[in-house]
Steps between C-alpha positions, in 0.01 A plus 500: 500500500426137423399404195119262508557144479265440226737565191505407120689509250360539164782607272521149331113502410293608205261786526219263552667247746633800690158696546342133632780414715459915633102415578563187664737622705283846585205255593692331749567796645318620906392833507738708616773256360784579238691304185840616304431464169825499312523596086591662207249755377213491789263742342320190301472281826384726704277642220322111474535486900230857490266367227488202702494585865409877478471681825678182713897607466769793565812462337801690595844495295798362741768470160486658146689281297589559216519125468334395811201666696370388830168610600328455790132401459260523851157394512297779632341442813136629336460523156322807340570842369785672608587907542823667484525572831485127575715436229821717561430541854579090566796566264632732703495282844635201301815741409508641820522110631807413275708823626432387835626197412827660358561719787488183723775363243702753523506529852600158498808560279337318235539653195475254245121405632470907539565570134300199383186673720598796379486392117131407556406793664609764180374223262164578687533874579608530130206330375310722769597822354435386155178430524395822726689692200397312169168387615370704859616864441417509109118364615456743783637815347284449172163446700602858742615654234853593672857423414672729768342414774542150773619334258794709393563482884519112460747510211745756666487264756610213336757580343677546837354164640715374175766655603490379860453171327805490291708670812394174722584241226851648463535490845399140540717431242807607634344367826574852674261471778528817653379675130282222453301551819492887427370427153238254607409745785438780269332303242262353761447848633402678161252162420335550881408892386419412125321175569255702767419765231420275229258274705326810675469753162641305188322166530143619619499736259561281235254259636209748489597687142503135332140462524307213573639092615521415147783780433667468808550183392619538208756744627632245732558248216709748350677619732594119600572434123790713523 
């Protein structure tokens, strides 16, 4: 998957200099269009880039440092509150985009470019995970009042998607393309079935037991703060 053309580098820049050179970037920005934003910590950026432009931008992780992060910023095509469905839902066709794009590597015998798609893809599905556990699952089972139910389901689930995961980057590693293909095959298989459930059950329901706009809102800022 290509990276945007629009890309800065901020690293070298104060917190100040580095949120205005962040907003004048973002403004230049199409609808629809992309930046990398590349940094140390981006939690204050992106934190200045939401008090600033609240409602206009995604963000999705693509490297987690620890000394450099690179974060790719889109302006959303319309601006306005968000639900979870929306949210996670476009997060999972962006990661199914990028294994797409590895399969096609790996078919090709590349597997340098294969394990660099790769990379990005459990950077994401990681962060993914995270936030339905930390953020999603803790939200929804306080407001129904159950701890064993869809979202246990969710959790036994990915631990095996981690699994798959970690099978598939040893493969690529050792650039075993047989295992590699089985890995990636399973992986994508488990995601198609789990993916499904959690935008038909999971993601509704947590849309309607959040309440009105306003908290659906606020649970999508969360669960992108992650």
């Amino acid at each position: 998957m290509r990276d945007p053309a629009s890309q800065i580098d901020v690293r070298r820049l104060g917190p100040i200099e580095g949120r205005s050179e962040l907003c004048r970037a973002f403004d230049a920005l199409g609808p629809g269009e992309a930046l990398i934003l590349e940094t140390g910590d981006p939690r204050p950026l992106l934190e200045g880039l939401q008090a600033n432009r609240a409602l206009q931008f995604d963000w999705n992780v693509l490297e987690a440092g620890p000394e450099r992060f690179r974060i790719n910023v889109r302006r959303r095509v319309v601006a306005g509150p968000r639900t979870v469905a929306e949210l996670l839902g476009e997060d999972h066709r962006r990661l199914d985009g990028i294994v797409t794009d590895v399969k096609r590597r790996l078919a090709e015998g590349d597997f340098g470019e294969a394990r660099a798609e790769f990379a990005t893809f459990v950077c994401g599905l990681q962060r993914h995970i995270e936030a339905e556990e930390e953020v999603l699952f803790p939200a929804l089972e306080s407001a129904i009042g159950v701890t064993d139910g869809p979202t246990a389901v969710m959790r036994s689930e990915h631990l095996e998607i981690r699994r798959l995961m970690e099978l598939a980057a040893t493969a690529l590693e050792d650039e075993n393309a047989s295992a590699s293909a089985g890995a990636i095959g399973a992986l994508t298989g488990i995601l198609l079935a789990h993916n499904g459930k959690e935008e038909r059950i999971l993601y509704p329901m947590a849309n309607r037991s959040a309440g009105d706009d306003r908290a659906r809102e606020e649970l999508v800022r969360r669960i992108q703060a992650v």
